[in-house]
N, C-alpha and C positions, 0 to 999 in steps of 0.2 A: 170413417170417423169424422166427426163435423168440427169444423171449428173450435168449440167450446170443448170440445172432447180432448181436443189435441191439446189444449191450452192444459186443461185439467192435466191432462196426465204428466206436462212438460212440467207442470207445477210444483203437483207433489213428488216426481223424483226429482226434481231439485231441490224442494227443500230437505228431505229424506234422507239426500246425499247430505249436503249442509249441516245437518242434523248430526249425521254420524261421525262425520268428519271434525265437525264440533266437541263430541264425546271422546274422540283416540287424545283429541288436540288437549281436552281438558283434563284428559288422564296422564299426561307427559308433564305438565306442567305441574301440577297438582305432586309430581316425583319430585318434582325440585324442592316444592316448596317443603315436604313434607322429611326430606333427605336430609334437608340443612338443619330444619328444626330439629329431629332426631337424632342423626346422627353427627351430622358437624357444630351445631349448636350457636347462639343457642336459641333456648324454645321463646318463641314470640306466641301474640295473641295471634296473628297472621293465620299461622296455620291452623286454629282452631276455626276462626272465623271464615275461611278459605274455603274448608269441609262444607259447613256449616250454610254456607249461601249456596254452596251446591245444592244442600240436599233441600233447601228452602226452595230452589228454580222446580225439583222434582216432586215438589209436595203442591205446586200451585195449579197442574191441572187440574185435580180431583176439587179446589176450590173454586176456580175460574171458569172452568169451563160449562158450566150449566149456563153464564152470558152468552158463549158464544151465538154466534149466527153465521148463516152460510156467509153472507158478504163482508164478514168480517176474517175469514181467510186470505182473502187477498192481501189484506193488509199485511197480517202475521206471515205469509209468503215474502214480502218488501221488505220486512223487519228483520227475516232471518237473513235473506240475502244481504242486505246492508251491512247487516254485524258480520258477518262472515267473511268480509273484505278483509278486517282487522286479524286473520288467519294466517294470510299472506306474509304477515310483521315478521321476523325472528326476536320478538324480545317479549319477553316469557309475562309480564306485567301488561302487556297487551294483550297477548293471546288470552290472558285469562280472562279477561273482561269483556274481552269481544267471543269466544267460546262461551261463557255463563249468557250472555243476552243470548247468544243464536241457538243456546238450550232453552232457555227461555222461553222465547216465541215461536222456536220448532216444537217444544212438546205442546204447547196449546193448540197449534196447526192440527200436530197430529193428534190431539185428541178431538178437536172440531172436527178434522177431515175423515174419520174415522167414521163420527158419526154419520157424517151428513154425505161424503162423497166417498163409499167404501171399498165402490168397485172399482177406483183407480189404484187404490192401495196396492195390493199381491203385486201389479204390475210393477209401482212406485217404488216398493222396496228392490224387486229385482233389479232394474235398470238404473237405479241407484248402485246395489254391490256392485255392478257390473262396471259403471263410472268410475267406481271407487279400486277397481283392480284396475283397470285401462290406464286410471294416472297414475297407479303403484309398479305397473307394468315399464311404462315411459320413464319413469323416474329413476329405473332401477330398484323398484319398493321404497323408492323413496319418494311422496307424493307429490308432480311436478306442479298441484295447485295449494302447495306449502309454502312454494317457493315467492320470491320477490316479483319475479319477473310475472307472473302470472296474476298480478295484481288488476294490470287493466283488462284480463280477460273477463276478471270476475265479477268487474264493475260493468262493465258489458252486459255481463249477464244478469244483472241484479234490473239495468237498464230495461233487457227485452222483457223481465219480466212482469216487471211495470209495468210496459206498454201493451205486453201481448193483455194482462188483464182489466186495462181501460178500455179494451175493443172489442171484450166480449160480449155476446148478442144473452138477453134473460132467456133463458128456457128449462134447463134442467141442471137449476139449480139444487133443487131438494130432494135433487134422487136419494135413498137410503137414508134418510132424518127418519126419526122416534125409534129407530132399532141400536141400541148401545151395547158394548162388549162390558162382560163381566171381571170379576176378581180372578176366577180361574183363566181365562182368556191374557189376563195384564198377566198372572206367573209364566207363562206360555211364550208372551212377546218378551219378556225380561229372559227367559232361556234363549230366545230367539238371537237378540240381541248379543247378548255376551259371547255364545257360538259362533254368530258369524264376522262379529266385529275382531275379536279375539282369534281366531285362528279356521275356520270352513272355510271364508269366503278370502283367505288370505295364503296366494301359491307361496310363500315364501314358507309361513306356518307349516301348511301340509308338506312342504319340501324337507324342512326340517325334522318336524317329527317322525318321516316315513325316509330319512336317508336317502331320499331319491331325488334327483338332479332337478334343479327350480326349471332349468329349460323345458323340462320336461310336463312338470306340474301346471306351470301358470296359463299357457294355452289350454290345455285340458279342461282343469277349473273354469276358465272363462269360457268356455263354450259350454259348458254343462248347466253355468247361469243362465248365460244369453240362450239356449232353449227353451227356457220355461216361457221366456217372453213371445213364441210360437204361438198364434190363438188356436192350432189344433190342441198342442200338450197342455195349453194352460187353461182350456174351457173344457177339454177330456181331462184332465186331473180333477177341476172343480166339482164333474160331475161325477166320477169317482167317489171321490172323497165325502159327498155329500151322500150316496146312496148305499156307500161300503164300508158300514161300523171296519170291517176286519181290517181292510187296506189304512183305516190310519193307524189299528193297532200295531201294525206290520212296520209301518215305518217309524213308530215310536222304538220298536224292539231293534230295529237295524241302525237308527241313530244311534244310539246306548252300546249295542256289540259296538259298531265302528269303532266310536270314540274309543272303546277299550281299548280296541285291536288297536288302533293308530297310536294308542298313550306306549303299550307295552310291547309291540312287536316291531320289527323295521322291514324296509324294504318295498316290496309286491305287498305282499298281504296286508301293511299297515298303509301305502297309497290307495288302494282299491276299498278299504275299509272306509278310509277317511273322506273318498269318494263320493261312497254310497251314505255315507253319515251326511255330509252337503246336502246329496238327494233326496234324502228323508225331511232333514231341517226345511228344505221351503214344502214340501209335500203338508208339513204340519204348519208351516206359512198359510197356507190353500186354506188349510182347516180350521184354526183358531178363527180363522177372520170372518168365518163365513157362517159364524156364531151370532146369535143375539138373544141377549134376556129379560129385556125389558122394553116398554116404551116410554120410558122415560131413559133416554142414553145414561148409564152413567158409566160411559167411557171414560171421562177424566178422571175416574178412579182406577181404572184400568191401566191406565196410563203411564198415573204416578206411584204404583204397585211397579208393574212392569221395570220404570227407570230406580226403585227403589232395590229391587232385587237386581239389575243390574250393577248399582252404587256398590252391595254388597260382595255378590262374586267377583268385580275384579280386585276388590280390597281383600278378598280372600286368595284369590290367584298371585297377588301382590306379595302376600305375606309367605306363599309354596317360594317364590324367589329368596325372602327376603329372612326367612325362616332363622338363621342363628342370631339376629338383632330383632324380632317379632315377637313370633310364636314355634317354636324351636316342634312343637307335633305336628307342625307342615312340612318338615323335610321329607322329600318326595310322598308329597300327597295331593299334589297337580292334581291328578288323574280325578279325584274326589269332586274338586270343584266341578268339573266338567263334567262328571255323572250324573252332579246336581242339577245342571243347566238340563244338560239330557232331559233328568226327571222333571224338571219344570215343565218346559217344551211339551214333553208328551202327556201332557195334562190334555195334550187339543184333543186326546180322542174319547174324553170324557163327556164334550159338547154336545147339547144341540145341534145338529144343521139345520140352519133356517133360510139363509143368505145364501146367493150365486153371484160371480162375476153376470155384472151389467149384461144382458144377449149384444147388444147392438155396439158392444166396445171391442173394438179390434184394432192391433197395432197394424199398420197396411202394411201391404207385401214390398212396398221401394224400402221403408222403415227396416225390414227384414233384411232386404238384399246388402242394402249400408250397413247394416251390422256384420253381415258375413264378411263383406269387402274390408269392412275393419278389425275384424279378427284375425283375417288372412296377413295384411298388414302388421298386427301386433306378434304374429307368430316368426313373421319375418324377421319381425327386428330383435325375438328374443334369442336368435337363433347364436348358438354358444362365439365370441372371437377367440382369435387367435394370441396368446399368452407373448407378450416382446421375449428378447431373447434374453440370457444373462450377459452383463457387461465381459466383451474381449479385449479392454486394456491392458489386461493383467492384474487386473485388481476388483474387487467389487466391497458392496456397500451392505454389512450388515445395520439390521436396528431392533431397538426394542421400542413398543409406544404404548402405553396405557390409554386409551381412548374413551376413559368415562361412560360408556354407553353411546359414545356421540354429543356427548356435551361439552362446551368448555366448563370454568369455574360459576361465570354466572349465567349458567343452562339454557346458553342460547344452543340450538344444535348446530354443529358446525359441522357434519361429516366430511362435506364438500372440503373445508378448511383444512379437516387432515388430511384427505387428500394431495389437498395445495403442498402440505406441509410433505408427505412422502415423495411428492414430485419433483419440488421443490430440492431438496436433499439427495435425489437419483438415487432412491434405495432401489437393491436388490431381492432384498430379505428381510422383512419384516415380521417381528413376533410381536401379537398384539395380544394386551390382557383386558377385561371387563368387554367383551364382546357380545352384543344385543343380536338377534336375530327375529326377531318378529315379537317383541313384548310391548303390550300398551303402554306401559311407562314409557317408551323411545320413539314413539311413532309410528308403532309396528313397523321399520326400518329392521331389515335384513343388513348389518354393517357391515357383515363378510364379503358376500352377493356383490352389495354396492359399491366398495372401495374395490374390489377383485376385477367391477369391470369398467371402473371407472379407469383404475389405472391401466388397464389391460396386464394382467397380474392373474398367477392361479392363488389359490387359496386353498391349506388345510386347518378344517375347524371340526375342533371337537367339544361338545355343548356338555357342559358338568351341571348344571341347575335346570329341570323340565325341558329340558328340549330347544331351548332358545337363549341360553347365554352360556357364554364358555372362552375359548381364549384362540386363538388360530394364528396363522404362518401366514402371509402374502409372499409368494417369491414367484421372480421371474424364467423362464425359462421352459419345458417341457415338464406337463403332469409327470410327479415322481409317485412311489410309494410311499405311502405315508402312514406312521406309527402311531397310537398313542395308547397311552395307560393313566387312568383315574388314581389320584395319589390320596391318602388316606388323612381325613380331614376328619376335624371334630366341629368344625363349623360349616364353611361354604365350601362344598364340593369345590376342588379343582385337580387339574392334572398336567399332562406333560405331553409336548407333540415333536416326534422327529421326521426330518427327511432325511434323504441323500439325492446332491445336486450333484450337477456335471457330467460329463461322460469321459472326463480323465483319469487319470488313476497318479495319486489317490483322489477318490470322491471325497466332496464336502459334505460333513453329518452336519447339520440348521437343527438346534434344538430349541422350544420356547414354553416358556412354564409362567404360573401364576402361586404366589405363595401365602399362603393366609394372614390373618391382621389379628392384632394381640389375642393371648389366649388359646393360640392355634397350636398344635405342637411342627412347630415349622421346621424344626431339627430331624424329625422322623420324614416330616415332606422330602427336606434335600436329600436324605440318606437315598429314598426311593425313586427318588428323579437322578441321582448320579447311579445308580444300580441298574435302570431304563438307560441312560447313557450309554453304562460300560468304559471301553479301554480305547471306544472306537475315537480314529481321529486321522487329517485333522477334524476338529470340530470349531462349534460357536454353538453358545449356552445362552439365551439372553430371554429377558424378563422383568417385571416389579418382584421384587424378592422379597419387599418389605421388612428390608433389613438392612442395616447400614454396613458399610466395611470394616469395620470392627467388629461383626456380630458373628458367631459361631455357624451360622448358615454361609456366610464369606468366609471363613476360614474352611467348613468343609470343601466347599467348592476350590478353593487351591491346593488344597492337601491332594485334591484329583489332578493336581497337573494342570489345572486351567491358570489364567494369567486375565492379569485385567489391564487391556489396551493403555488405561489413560495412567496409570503406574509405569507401562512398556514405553512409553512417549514421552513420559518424565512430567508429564503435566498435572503439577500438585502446587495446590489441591484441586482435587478433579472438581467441575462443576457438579451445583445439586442440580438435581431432576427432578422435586416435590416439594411443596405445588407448583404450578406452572405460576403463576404470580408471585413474585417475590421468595422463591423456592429456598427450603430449608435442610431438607434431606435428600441424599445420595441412596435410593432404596432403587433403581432402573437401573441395570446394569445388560454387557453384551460381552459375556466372558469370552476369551479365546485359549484353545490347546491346540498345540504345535502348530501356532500361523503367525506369521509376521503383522503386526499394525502397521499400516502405515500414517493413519490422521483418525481422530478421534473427537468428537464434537459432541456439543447437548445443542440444538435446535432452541431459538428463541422464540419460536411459535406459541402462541395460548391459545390453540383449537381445542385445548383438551385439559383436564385439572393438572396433568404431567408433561412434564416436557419430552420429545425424543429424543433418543439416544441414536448416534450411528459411530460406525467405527469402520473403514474405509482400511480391508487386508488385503496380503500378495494372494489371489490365487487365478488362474487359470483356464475356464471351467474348458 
């Protein structure tokens, strides 16, 4: 590969990565703004105008880009790196504004580079996913070039990329110009898109939707990337694909089953489905791009199709969460959205092939080895730790936390924060409500995953809305069995999770629930969370119950023999726990039956819209 070759290709998946990274970053942000208007209120022009410049950044290739010129990529490379820096900020009013330029001048790149340089592409996208699992890998799923600290890596890198394109020698430049990707092509990359961004190219995603342990997934996944980037599989797929009507129809059919399989079944079948759904998605990668319909490009219409049917399904996937404050005919209708992308997607095998990967573009064989060597690496380090033990002073440390998704009140993401704040506290037992697991609104952050091993803590989580939000246990000590049952909701699915700790007798039952917001019939929730309960005991009960101690949801729960610490300690009035600024209601509570309190607190922490709760009993474990 020559010089120019290396440069290219170093190029476009940087920018690619930047790009997408761009879009999680704008779609997280875009929750806040769109949260407070809706539901906290109230509604500002903000958030119209907010939408509104997004979807104007997506409407400008299919205008601009008939200017472009090959040499005016470079630039648009400098322009996305640059903004891209402003990524690293945690303050949500930055991020947007440095996400909207680096969509910007990433979708003109890629509808330039599309045209003009195509056969860097397949590669560019791959080695980008791949980038993009490696920092989510390192992070915990949580992206470590989100972070502060990786601020001057990234100016670094904006640096070489500058320089490596001052030094490039003229030669082939205009490989693939006058051949441009169509309308069917941009539906295609817009399924492409939302699939891999949103949950294929994301181990946390497929971990969760397939029940099967992220240790396990996230290596797999990444190596099933990192192959395609192989120029045997990736110039033998090209030439496939172009010669074998049937083989794209084959992987259109197996993307579509998978997704099923992996939406409704669990386990084996739904990991190896969603597997082979991955494998299909860049297979129709191969295929779309290696389309052309014109000599006059009009890729920038492809483009701004592609980001526009993007804009749409995850605002549809948005609404399958969000569904009792929305459009209440999304509750559980995930699955729908993702069919659609499917069906976009396999629009590729309706194309033309006209186009191949470049003959003379190969990534070298050192390129090769360093990826294995770093995948060996990455598998090392995902490899499961060891869970602390539970506290033997005689006492230990329940809590309840409401953890916003990982936001505080002004949707800086803080997870690290609560962490602080669990560690901080020396909890034992943690019952966490509004828990994210891989949705674009949060980062695609895994919360459970992430705090589970940040604090070296196991975790049970059980997901009540599509597969990735739900409410779970952090506790210390030895994987237990763990319970749970879906409580019966007229709005936002939730439920109820137990264990049993210790190896004394008696065992400690840890129970922790989540309970619906007006309109819910909450009365029926507690009936069937104290029925899940039982007579068992001792126990601890704790949770947002969204109810105050006067409310018939507190009184059933004592009529069970529970007892609430901060009444047992005499300290009245208890503090509130809602909101975490200037808090107003007592709705977090960490009941106990048959245990002694010994100390009872609310955390003054604002990592989160609520504050925790801990309560500090005799037991023994």
């Amino acid at each position: 590969m020559s010089r120019n070759q290396t440069y290219r290709f170093v190029e476009v998946s940087s920018v690619l990565l930047f790009f997408m990274q761009a879009l999680k970053v704008m779609f997280s942000v875009l929750f806040g703004i769109i949260y407070d208007g809706v539901f906290e209120g109230p509604f500002t022009t903000w958030l119209v105008i907010s939408v509104v410049l997004l979807l104007l950044v997506f409407l400008f290739p299919a205008f601009l880009s008939r200017y472009l010129r090959h040499q005016h990529l470079r630039i648009l490379a400098f322009v996305t790196a640059a903004c891209r820096i402003a990524l690293c900020v945690n303050v949500a009013e930055i991020r947007y504004w440095g996400a909207l330029i680096t969509l910007l001048a990433g979708a003109l790149y890629l509808a330039g580079s599309l045209g003009y340089q195509r056969q860097y592409a397949t590669m560019g996208f791959l080695s980008a996913l791949s980038l993009d699992q490696i920092f989510r890998i390192l992070g915990y799923t949580y992206d470590i070039s989100l972070r502060l600290e990786w601020l001057p890596v990234q100016v670094l890198w904006m640096v070489l990329l500058f320089v490596g394109g001052t030094r490039l020698k003229r030669g082939d430049e205009e490989l693939g110009a006058g051949v441009g990707l169509g309308i069917k092509s941009g539906l295609a990359m817009g399924g492409f898109l939302f699939l891999q961004t949103s949950l294929l190219s994301l181990p946390n995603g497929v971990a969760r939707w397939s029940s099967v342990q992220y240790e396990w997934i996230a290596p797999i996944l990444l190596f099933l990337t990192l192959l395609f980037l192989h120029p045997t599989i990736s110039l033998g797929l090209d030439h496939l694909l172009g010669s074998r009507t049937w083989i794209r129809a084959v992987s259109a059919i197996i993307l579509m089953l998978g997704l099923m399989l992996g939406y409704f079944c669990s386990g084996f079948l739904a990991v190896i489905s969603l597997l082979l759904a991955h494998i299909a998605s860049i297979s129709l990668l191969f295929a779309f791009l290696r389309t052309g319909e014109s000599t006059t490009p009009p890729t920038g219409s492809s483009v701004t199709v592609a980001l526009v049917l993007f804009l749409l399904l995850n605002f549809l996937n948005a609404f399958a969460f969000t569904y009792p404050y929305t459009l209440p005919a999304l509750r559980e209708m995930g699955w729908v959205v993702y069919l659609a992308a499917g069906i976009f997607l396999g629009l590729a095998i309706f194309q033309k092939m006209t186009l191949g990967a470049e003959p003379g573009f190969r990534i070298p064989t050192m390129a090769i080895i360093a990826l294995l060597v770093l995948w060996i690496a990455v598998s090392v380090f995902l490899w499961p730790l060891k869970a602390s033990g539970l506290s033997t002073s005689g006492t230990i440390r329940v809590a309840t936390y409401n953890i916003h998704y990982g936001y505080d009140d002004d949707w800086h993401f803080t997870l690290d924060k609560i962490a602080q704040t669990i560690e901080m506290n020396d909890c034992d037992v943690v019952a966490m409500q509004e828990v994210d697991t891989g949705r674009m609104t949060s980062y695609l952050v895994d919360d459970a995953h992430y705090l589970a091993r940040t604090l070296k803590m196991n975790v049970a989580y059980l997901p009540t809305v599509e597969h990735l939000t739900g409410i779970g246990i952090l506790y210390r000590g030895p994987k237990v069995v763990e319970e749970f049952q879906l409580l019966s909701s007229l709005q936002e699915q939730t439920g109820i999770i137990g264990l049993t700790l210790g190896d004394s007798s008696p065992s400690l039952y840890v129970y922790g629930t989540w309970l619906g917001l007006g309109n819910e019939d909450t009365e029926l929730q507690i009936r069937e969370a104290l029925r899940f309960i039982g007579d068992r005991s001792p126990a601890t009960f704790g949770g947002d119950f969204n109810a105050d101690p006067e409310s018939p949801v507190a009184q059933a729960i004592r009529e069970d023999d529970f007892e609430d610490p901060f009444t047992m300690l005499e300290i009245i009035p208890a503090p509130f726990t809602s909101p975490a600024i200037q808090p107003r209601h007592r709705i977090d509570f960490v009941w106990l039956r048959d245990l002694q309190a010994e100390d009872a607190w609310v955390s003054e922490s604002l990592a989160s819209d609520h504050r925790m709760v801990v309560v500090e009993v005799k037991y023994q474990p």
